[in-house]
C-alpha positions as CSV (number, residue, x, y, z in Angstrom):
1,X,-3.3,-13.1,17.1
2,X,-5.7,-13.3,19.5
3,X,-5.4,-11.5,22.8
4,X,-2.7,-9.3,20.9
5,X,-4.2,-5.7,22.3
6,X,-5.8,-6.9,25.9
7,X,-4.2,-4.2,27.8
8,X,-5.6,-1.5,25.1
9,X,-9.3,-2.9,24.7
10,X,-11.6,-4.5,27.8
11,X,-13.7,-6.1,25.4
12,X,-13.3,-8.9,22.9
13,X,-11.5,-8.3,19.6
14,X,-11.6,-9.8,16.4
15,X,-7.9,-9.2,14.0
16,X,-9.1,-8.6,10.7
17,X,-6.9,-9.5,7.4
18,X,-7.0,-7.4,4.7
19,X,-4.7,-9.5,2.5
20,X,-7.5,-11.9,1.0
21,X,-9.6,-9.4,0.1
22,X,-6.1,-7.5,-1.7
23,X,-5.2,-10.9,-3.5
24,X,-8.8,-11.2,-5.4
25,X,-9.1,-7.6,-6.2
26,X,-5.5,-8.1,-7.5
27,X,-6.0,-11.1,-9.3
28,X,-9.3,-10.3,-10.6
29,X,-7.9,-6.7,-12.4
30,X,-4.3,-7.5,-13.4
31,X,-2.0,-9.6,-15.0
32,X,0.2,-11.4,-12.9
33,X,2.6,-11.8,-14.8
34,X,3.9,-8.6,-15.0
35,X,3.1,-7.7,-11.5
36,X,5.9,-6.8,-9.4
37,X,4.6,-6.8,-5.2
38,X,6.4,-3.7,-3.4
39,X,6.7,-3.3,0.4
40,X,7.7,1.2,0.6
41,X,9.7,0.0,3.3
42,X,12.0,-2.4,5.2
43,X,9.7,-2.6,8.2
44,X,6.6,-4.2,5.9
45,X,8.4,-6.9,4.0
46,X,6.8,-9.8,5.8
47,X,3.3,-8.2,4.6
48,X,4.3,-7.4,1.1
49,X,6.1,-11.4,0.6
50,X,2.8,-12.9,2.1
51,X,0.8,-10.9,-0.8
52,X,3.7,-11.9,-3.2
53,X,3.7,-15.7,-2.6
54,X,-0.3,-15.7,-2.3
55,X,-0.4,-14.3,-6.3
56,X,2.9,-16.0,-7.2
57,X,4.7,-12.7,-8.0
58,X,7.8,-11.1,-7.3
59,X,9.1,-9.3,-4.7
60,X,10.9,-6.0,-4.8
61,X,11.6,-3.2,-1.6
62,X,11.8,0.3,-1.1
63,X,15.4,0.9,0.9
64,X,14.4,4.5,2.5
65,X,15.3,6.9,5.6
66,X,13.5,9.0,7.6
67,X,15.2,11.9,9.0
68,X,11.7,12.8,10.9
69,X,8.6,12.3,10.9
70,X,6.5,12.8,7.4
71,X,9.5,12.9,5.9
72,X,11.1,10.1,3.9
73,X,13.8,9.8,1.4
74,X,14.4,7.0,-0.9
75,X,17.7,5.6,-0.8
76,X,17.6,2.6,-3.2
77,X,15.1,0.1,-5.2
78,X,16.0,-3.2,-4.4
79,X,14.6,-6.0,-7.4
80,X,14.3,-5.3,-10.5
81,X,10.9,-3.3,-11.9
82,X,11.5,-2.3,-15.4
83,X,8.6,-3.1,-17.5
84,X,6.9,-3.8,-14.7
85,X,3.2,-3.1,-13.1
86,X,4.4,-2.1,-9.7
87,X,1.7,-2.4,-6.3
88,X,3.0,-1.0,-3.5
89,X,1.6,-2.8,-0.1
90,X,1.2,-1.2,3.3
91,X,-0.8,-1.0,6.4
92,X,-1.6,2.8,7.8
93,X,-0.5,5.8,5.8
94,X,-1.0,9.1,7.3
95,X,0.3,12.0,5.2
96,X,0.6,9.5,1.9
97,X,4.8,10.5,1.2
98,X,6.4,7.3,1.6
99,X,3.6,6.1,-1.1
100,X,4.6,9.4,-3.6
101,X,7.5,8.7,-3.3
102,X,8.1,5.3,-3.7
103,X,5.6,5.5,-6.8
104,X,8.3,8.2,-7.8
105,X,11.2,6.1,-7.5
106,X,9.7,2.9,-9.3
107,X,8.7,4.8,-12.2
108,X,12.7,6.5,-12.3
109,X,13.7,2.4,-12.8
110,X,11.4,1.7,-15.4
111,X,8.4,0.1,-14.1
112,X,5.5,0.8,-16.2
113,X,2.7,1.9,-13.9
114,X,2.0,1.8,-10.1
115,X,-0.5,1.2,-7.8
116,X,-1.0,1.1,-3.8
117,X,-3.0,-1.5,-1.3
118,X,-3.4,-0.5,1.8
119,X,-5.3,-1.6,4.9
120,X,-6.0,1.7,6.9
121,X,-6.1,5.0,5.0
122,X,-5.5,7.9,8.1
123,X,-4.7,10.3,4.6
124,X,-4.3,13.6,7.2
125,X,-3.7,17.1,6.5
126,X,-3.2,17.3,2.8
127,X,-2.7,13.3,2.1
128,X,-5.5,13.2,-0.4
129,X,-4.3,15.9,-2.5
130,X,-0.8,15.1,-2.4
131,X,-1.7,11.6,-3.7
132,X,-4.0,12.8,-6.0
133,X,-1.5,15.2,-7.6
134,X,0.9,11.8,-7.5
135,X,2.3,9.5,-10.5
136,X,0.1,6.8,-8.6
137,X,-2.1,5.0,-11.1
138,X,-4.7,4.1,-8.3
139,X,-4.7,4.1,-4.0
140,X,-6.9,1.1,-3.3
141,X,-7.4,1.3,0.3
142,X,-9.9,-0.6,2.7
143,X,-12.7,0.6,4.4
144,X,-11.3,-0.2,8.3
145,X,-11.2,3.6,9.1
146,X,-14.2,6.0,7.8
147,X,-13.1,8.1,4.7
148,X,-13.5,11.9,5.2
149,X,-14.9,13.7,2.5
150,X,-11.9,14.2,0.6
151,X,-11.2,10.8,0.1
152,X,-15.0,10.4,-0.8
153,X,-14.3,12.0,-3.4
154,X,-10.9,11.9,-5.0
155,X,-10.8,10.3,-8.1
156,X,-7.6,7.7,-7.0
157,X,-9.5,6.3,-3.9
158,X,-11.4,3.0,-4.5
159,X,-12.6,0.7,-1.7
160,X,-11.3,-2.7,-1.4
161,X,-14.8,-4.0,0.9
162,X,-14.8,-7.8,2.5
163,X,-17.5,-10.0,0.1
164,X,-18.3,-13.0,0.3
């Protein structure tokens, strides 16, 4: 989307897409199909459906509320995940709940493991050890934002990089 963020940046800009990199590492470790594509939320459906129809896999999507910020509640699993390898799809996550969570949920309805792409990993305040200490297989995230220490380090973190 070109000239998207003129009014925040006064010099040119390039949008990078994360999905392509997502779909090989994806097709290249799993099979697909048993993979299920999960957007944690309403508001990234178009992003999870994109990844969906680029592996040919289904699509299934985490109905939740938040009553305030860093705090979400799942309400309801919509599609069904039993038996399935679950991946969870989402841009930014700061504090890492939504992704617990849904992880939480999807493993109460039967799927068989789960796993979380994401594009930019904020992972603030105690994100990393929260997901760590999380029924999350693996948090594949991106290397758009520089990984403190802690996600150096912790075991679930692997780096999805651009290759030709």
């Amino acid at each position: 989307m070109p000239g998207r963020f003129r009014a925040s940046f006064d010099i040119p800009t390039d949008n990078l897409y994360a999905a392509p990199v997502m779909v090989r590492d994806i097709r290249e470790r799993f099979d697909l199909s048993n993979v299920m594509v999960v957007s944690p939320d309403v508001g990234g459906v178009v992003r999870a459906r994109g990844l969906a129809k680029r592996i040919n896999a289904p699509l299934a999507i985490i109905d939740k509320r938040r009553e305030r910020a860093g705090d979400s509640e799942v309400m309801n699993v919509i599609g069904e995940v039993d038996g399935r390898t679950c991946i969870l799809v989402d841009d930014i996550v700061d504090s890492g709940g939504t992704l617990v969570n849904a992880a939480d949920a999807l493993l109460e309805k039967g799927a068989k493991e789960v796993y979380a792409y994401i594009t930019h990993g904020v992972l603030s305040g105690g994100a990393v050890a929260r997901i760590t200490a999380s029924r999350l297989e693996e948090l594949v995230i991106t290397d758009s934002i520089q990984a403190s220490e802690a996600v150096r380090v912790a075991s679930i973190s692997e780096y999805c990089r651009s290759q030709p």
